[in-house]
C-alpha positions in Angstrom: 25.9 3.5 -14.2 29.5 4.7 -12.1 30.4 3.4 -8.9 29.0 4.5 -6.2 29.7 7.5 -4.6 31.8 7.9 -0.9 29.5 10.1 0.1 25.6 11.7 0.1 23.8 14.3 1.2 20.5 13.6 2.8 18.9 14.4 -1.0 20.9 12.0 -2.5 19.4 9.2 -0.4 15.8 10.6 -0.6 15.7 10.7 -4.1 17.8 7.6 -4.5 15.4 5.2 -2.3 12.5 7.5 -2.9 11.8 8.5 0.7 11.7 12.0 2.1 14.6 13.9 3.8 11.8 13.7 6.7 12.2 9.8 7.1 16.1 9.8 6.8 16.0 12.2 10.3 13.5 9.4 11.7 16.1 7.2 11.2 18.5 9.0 12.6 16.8 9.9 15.8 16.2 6.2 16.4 19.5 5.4 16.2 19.3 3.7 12.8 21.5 6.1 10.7 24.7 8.3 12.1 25.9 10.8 9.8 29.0 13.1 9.8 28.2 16.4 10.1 29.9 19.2 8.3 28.5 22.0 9.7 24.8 21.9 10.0 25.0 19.7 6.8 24.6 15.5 6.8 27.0 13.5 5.4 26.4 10.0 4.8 28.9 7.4 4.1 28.6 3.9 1.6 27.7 2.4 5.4 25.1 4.9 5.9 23.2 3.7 2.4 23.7 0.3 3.0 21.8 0.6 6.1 19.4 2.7 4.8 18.7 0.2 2.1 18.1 -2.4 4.3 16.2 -0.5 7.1 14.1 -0.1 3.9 13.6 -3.7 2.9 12.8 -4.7 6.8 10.3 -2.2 6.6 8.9 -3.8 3.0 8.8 -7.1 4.5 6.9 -5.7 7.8 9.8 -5.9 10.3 9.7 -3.7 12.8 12.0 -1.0 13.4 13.0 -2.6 16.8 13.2 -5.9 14.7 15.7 -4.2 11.9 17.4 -2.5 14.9 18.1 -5.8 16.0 19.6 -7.1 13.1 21.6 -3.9 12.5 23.7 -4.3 15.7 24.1 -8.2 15.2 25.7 -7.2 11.7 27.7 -4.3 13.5 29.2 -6.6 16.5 29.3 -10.0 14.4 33.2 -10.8 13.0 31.6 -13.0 10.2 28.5 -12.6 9.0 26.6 -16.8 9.7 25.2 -15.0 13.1 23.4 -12.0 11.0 22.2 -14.5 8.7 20.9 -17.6 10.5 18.8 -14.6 12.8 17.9 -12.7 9.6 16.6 -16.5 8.2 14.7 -17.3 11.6 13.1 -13.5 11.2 12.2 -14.4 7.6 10.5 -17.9 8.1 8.3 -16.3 11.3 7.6 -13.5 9.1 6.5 -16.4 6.7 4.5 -18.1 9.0 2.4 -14.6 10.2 1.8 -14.1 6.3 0.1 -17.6 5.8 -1.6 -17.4 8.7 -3.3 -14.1 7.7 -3.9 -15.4 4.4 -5.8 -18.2 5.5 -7.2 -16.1 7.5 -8.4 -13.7 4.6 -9.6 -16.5 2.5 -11.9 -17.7 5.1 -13.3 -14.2 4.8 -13.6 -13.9 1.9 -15.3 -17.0 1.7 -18.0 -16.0 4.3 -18.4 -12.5 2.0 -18.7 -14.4 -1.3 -21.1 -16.5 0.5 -23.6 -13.5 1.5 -23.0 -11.9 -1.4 -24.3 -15.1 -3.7 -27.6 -15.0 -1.2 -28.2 -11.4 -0.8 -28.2 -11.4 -4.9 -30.3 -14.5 -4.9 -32.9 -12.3 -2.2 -33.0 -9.5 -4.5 -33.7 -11.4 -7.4 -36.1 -13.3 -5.7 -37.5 -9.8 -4.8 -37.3 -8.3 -8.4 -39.4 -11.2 -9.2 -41.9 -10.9 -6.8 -42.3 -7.1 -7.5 -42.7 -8.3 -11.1 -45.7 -10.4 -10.4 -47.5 -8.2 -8.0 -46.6 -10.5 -5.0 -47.5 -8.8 -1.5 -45.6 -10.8 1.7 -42.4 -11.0 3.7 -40.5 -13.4 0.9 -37.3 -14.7 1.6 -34.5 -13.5 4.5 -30.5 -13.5 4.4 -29.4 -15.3 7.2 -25.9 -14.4 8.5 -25.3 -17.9 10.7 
């Protein structure tokens, strides 16, 4: 593959990062992404795809736009780079710390579910049994405490 192109049309970067035209104006509007314009036509510079790669990625990792924002300006304003980073690394490790909270939260769910799934199968066995035999009666309950 060449070197990149200096410039791109809106359609170059929609099917590049496979995103519609649509969300490449989004970006735009909120700031994100300043084009030239030629006429009525976008043109996007090597700076333009670079932040549209990474607005991408912030979004992948479930940064906000405000969040990305953020980080966009700090890389914009900074004269080295250690700022942009040691912020992008303390957005990361939060990040980090949300997932693994959720996910312990998820496996306690799923716990509880595979819990009342194991005795809601055992009641309707129990049932199928007691069907079986001719059995007449409330039988057993699933209890949800």
């Amino acid at each position: 593959m060449g070197e990149p192109a200096d410039t791109y049309t809106i359609g170059d970067l929609a099917r590049e990062f496979d995103v519609t035209s649509r969300a490449i104006r989004f970006y735009e509007d909120e700031g994100l992404l300043a084009p030239r314009r030629i006429g009525s036509r976008r043109v996007y510079t090597k700076r333009d795809r670079v932040r549209l790669k990474l607005i991408l990625r912030g979004k992948r990792l479930g940064f906000s736009l405000a969040e990305v924002r953020s980080m966009l300006e700090l890389y914009d304003s900074a004269p080295d780079e250690r700022p942009q980073l040691e912020k992008f690394v303390a957005a990361l490790a939060a990040r980090r710390e949300l997932l693994e909270q959720q996910r312990e939260e998820i496996e306690e769910v799923l716990g509880e579910i595979r819990a009342f799934e194991r005795q809601s199968r055992k009641l309707l066995n129990a049932s199928k049994g007691e069907k079986r035999r001719g059995a007449r009666g409330r039988g057993a309950r699933l209890t949800l405490t």
